[in-house]
N, C-alpha and C positions, 0 to 999 in steps of 0.2 A: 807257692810261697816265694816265688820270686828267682831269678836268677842267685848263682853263689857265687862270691865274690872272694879270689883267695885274698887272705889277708895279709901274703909274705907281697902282694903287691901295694903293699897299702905304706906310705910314710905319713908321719900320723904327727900333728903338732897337739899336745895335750896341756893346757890353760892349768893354773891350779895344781899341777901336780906334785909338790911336794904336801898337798895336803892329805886330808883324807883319804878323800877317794882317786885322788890322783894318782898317790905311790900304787896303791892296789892295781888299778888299771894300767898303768906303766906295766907293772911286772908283770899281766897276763896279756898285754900288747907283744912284747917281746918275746915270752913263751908261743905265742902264736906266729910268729916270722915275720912280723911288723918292725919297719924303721919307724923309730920314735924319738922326737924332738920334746922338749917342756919347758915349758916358760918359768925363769928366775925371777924375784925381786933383785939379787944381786947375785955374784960368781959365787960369793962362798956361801949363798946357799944350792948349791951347787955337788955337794958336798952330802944331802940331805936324799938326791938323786938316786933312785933302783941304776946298778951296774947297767952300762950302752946305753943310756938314758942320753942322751945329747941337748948340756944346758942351752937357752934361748935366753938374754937378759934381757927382760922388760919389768923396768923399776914400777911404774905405776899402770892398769886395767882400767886407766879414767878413757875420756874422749881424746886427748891428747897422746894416748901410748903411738910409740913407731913401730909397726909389727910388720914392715917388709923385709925386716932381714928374717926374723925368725919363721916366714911363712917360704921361703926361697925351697921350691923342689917339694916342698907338701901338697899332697893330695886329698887329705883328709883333714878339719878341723873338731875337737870333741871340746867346747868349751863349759869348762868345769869352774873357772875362778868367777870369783861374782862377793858380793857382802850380805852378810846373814845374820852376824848374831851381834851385829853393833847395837845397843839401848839406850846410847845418849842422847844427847838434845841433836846432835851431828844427825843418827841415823838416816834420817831420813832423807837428804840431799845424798851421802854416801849410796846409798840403794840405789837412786834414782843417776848419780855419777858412774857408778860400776857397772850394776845390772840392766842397766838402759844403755846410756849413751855411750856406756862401754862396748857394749855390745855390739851398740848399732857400726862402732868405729871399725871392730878386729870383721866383723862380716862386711864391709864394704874394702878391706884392704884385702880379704880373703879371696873378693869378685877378682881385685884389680890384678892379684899374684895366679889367676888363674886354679883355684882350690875346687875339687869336684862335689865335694861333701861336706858341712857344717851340720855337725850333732849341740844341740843344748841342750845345758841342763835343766829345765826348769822345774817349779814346783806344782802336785796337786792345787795348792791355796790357791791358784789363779781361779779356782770352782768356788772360793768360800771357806769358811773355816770351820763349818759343819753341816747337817743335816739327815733326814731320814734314812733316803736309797745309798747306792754307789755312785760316786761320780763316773761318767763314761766322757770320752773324747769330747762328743756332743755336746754335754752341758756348756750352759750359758758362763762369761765369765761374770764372779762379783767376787773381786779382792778384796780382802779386809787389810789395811793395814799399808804399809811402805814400799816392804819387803817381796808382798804378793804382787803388790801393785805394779813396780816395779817389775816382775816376771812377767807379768801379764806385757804391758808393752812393749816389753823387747820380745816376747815371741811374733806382735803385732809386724813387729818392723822387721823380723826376719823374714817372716811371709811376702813383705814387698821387695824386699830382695829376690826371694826366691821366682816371683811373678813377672821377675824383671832380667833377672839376670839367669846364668847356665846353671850358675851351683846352687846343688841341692839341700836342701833342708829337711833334717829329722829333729822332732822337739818328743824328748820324754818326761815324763810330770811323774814324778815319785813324791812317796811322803816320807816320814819321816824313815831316815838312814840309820842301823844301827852296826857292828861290827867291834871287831879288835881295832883300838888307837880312836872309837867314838870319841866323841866330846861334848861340851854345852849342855842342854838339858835330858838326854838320855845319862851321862857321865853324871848328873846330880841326882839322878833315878835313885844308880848302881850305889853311888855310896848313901843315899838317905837307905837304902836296904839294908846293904853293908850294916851302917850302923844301928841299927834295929832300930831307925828312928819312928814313931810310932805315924800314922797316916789314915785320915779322915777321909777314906777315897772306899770304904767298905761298900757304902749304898750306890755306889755309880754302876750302872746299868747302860754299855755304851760300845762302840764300835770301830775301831784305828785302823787302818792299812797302817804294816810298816814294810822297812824293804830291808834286808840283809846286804851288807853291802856285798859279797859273794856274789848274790843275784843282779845286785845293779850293774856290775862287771860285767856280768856274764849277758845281760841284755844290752849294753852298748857296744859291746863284737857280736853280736847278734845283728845289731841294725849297720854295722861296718861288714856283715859277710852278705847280707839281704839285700839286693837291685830296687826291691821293692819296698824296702823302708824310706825311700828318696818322698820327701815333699807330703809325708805324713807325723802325726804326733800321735802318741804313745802312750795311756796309763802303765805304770809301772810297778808290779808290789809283791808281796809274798803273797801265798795262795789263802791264804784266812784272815779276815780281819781279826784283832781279841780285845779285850773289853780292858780297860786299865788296870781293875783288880786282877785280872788272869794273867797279865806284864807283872804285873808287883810280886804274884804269888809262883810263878815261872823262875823268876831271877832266885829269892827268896828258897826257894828247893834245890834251884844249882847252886845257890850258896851253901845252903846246908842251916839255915837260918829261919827264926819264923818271921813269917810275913809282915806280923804286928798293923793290923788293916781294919780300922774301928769302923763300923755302920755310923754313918754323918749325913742327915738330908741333905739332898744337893744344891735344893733350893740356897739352905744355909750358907750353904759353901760358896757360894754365890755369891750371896750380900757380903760374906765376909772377904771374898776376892774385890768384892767393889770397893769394901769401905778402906783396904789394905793399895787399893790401886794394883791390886795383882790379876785384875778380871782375865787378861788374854792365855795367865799361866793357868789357870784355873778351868777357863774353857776347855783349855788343850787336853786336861786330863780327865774333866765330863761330858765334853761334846762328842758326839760320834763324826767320824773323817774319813770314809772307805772308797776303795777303788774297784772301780770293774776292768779287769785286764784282759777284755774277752776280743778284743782289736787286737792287740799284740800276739796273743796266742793264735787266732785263727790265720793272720796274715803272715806271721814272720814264725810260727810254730814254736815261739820263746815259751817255757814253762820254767817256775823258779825252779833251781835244781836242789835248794836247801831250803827244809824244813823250819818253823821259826824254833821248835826246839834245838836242832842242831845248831842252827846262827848262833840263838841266846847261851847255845854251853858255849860257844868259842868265845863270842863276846865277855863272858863270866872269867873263862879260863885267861885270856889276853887281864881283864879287870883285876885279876888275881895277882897275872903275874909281871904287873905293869913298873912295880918297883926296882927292877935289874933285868929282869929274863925276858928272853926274846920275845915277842907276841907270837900265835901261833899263824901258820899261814892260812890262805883262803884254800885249804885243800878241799873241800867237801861241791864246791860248786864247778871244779873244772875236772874232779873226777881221778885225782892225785891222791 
């Protein structure tokens, strides 16, 4: 499984992290004896920062960011910031600004500062936006969309860095991320449940990886402790896929609530996604999108350590108590 790599040797600049998944990983980089650097839009978000967090101001993630001050003395890069959930008429040049030539810019200054390790994030979609099987490393890519698009060729261009130059490259493809402090469309899942809003999603007969973000923490110090994750890519995910009505009716029990989940052809649902121009949300919740994460497990011995019921009760519980109270921590994946 590769050499081990302690990680109290590791200084680690992390992209993104006052977001999602950034604070998470901040606070188990640190808990692991990791120095940790993270990139600001500005000081006083700064402010926003896990304790020893040591802010790096970089106002903008275009082609034009300056990242040789905040690459000074890192060894490690985990890039996490990127554009996602923009729907404007903008989106598209953004995606292809951030998650492209952004990219391509912070890995060619990462070569120049001497960095040993560049992890990205990218996504499953670079396989497509559904289908029969599991997607495996192997599959062909075909993005649909901007967004995918855009991942797909910045992992293209990291690979020619990596062919080219010393530092190493790990690329991990997860799908959809769930946890305490989610957002965007799992965050509109939670309250259409919440509100017993009723949903035509009964006859869907279909297949998702998702990933707990506990799990995705815990597999990107996995590929930070592993020799052997150098200059390979990674499916990422919980250990079951579950079918959209099994998500709706999961959440729906930890709330304490019923389901309210009508049998709807999905053909139907279909045409009425088209004629609504809502076809990609509607995909999302009838197409099947699953991973095979039989690479990661046999070479780096990574296994999710949480369950999706355990994820989705914290996710619920953080959902619950997101009006004043603290969200709860990621204890169940690092064994706290």
């Amino acid at each position: 499984m590769g050499l081990h790599v302690a990680l109290s040797d590791q200084r680690v600049l992390i992209t993104g992290v006052t977001g999602f998944i950034g604070k998470a990983l901040a606070a188990e980089c640190l808990s692991a004896g990791c120095r940790v650097r993270g990139t600001v839009r500005n000081i006083t978000r700064a402010a926003d920062l896990p304790a020893d967090v040591e802010p790096a101001v970089v106002p903008d993630a275009g082609p034009d960011a300056k990242w040789s001050e905040s690459l000074t003395g890192v060894n490690v890069v985990v890039h996490l910031a990127g554009s996602v959930h923009q729907e404007d008429s903008r989106s598209g040049s953004e995606h292809f600004r951030i998650n492209l030539a952004g990219t391509e810019a912070l890995a060619r200054a990462a070569v120049d500062a001497g960095v040993q390790r560049f992890v990205f994030l990218s996504t499953i979609k670079v396989h497509g936006e559904g289908g029969e099987g599991p997607y495996t490393e192997s599959h062909p890519y075909r993005p649909h969309g901007d967004y995918a698009i855009s991942k797909c060729e910045a992992e293209k261009a990291l690979r020619a860095f990596a062919s080219h130059d010393a530092m190493e490259v790990t690329i991990l493809r997860p799908p959809l991320i769930y946890g305490p402090g989610v957002k965007a469309n799992f965050l509109k899942l939670l309250d259409a449940v919440a509100r017993g809003t009723f949903l035509p999603l009964g006859s869907v007969d279909n297949r998702r990886s998702l990933l707990y973000l506990g799990n995705l923490v815990d597999a990107i110090l996995t590929t930070l402790r592993r020799s052997n994750a150098a200059g390979s890519t990674f499916m990422v995910a919980d250990a079951k896929p579950v079918s959209t009505p099994e998500l709706i009716r999961e959440i729906a029990d930890l709330m304490g609530t019923p389901s309210r989940l009508i049998p709807f052809p999905v053909g139907l649902l279909k045409l009425a996604g088209r004629a609504a121009k809502k076809s990609p949300q509607v995909e999302r919740l009838t197409s099947s999108l699953w991973a095979d994460t039989t690479e990661i497990q046999t070479r780096l011995g990574w296994q999710p350590k949480v369950s999706f019921r355990q994820g989705l009760a914290e996710t619920v519980a953080w959902y619950r108590s997101r009006l004043g109270a603290t969200p709860p921590r990621l204890a169940h994946a690092f064994g706290r």
